[in-house]
N, C-alpha and C positions, 0 to 999 in steps of 0.2 A: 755778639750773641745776645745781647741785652734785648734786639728789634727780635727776638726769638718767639717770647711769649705774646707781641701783639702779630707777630705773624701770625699764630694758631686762631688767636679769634678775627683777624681780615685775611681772607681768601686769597685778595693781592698781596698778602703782609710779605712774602718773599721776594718781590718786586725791591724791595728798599733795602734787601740784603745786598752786599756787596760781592764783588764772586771768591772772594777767596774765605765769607763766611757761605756761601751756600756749597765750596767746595769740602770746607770744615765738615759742614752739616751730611755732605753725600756720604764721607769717609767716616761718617760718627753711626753705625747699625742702630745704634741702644735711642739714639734722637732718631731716625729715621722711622722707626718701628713706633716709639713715642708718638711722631706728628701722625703717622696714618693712623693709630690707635686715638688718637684724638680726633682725629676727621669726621664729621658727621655723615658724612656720605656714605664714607668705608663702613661707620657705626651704624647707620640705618642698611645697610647692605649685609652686614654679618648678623646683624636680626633676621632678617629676610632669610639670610641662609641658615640661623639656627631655627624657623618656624619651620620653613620648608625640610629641612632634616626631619624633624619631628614628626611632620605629617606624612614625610614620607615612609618613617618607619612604622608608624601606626597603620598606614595602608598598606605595606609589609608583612604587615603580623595577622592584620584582617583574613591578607590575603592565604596566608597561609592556614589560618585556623580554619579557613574557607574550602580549602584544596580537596579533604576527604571526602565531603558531599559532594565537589562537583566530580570527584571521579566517578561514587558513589551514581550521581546522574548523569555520567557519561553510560556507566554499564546498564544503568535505568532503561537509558535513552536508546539503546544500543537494542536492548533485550523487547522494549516496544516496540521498536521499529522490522525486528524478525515477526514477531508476534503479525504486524501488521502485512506484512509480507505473505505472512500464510496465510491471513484472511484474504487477501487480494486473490491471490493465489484459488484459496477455495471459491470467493464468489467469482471469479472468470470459469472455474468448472463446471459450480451448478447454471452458469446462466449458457455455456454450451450445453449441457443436458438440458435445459428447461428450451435452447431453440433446437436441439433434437426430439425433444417432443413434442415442440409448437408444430414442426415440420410432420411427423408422426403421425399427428390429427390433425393436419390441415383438413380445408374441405376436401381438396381432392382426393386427401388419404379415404378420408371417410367414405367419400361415394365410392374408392373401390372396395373398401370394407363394403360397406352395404349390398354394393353389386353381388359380390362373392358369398354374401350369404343366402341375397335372393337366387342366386344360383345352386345352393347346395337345396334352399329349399323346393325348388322347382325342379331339382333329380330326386329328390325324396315325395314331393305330390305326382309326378311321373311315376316312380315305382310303383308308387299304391295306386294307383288309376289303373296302371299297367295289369295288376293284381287282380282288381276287380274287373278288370275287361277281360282276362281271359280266364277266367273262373278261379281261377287257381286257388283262391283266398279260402281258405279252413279255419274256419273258429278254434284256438286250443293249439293251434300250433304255433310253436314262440322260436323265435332267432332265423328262421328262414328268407330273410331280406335278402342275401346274399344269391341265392338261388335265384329267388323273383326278379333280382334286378338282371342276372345272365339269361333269364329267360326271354326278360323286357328288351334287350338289346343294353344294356347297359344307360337306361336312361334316355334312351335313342324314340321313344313310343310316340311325341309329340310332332316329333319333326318327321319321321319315316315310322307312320303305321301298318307299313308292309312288313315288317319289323317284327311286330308282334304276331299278326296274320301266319305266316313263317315257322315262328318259335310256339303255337300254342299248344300246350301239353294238351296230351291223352286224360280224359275224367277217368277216375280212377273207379 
C-alpha cells in the first residue's frame, strides 16, 4: 500500500499495484470511496451535478412562482378567445344581412320597385282622367276616389275606353 498515494496522483498508478494489493484495496469501502472522492473526474462531475441541481431548482421555483398567472392567462386566453367567437359569430350575421340587402336593392329589385310604382301612379292618373272625362269631377267633394275609380272600370279607361262609354253617370 505504500504505491497507494502515487497511485492517486498517476492515472496508471494502479498498474503497478500487485493484485492481491488492488484486492486489499477492492475489500477496503473507506479507500475506495477515498480514491473516487479524490478523482478529478468524479470531482469535476459532482460539480457539474451540484451546479445543475441548483439550476435546476432555481428553474423550479421560477416555475412555480410563475404557475398563477399562467393559469391566470389560460382563463384570459380562454375568455378572449369566446369573446372572439361572438364577434365572428356577429360579423358572419351582419354581413348575411348586409348581402340580404345587397340582394334587396340590387338593380333588378329596383326596376321592379320603380315599375310598381309607375304602375300605381298610372292607375291613379287613369282615375283622374277617368274623372274628368266623364264629368263626374265636383269641386268640394273629398274621399270619393273609390267610387270614381268603379265607375272608371277599375283603372281599365286607357286600355278599354268602352269602359267608360258604358259606366258614364247621369248629370245630376
Amino acid at each position: 500500500m505504500s504505491n497507494l498515494k502515487e497511485s492517486n496522483t498517476c492515472p496508471d498508478g494502479y498498474r503497478a499495484l500487485s493484485t492481491s494489493e488492488l484486492r486489499e484495496l477492492l475489500q477496503n469501502d473507506d479507500k475506495m470511496d477515498q480514491i473516487i472522492r479524490l478523482n478529478e473526474k468524479f470531482q469535476d462531475l459532482q460539480v457539474d451535478r451540484e451546479m445543475l441541481l441548483t439550476s435546476n431548482r432555481s428553474v423550479a421555483e421560477e416555475s412555480l412562482a410563475r404557475r398563477p398567472r399562467l393559469c391566470n392567462g389560460k382563463l384570459q386566453l380562454a375568455e378572449k378567445y369566446r369573446q372572439l367567437s361572438n364577434l365572428a359569430t356577429t360579423c358572419w350575421e351582419k354581413q348575411s344581412q348586409l348581402e340580404a340587402r345587397g340582394q334587396k336593392h340590387s338593380l333588378q329589385t329596383a326596376q321592379n320597385l320603380l315599375q310598381e310604382e309607375v304602375a300605381r301612379a298610372e292607375e291613379h292618373s287613369e282615375l283622374v282622367c277617368c274623372i274628368f272625362a266623364t264629368g263626374s269631377y265636383r269641386q268640394g267633394c273629398g274621399g270619393g276616389w273609390c267610387h270614381y275609380y268603379l265607375i272608371c272600370g277599375g283603372g281599365r279607361w286607357f286600355r278599354n275606353p268602352s269602359v267608360v262609354a258604358r259606366r258614364k253617370p247621369q248629370n245630376d
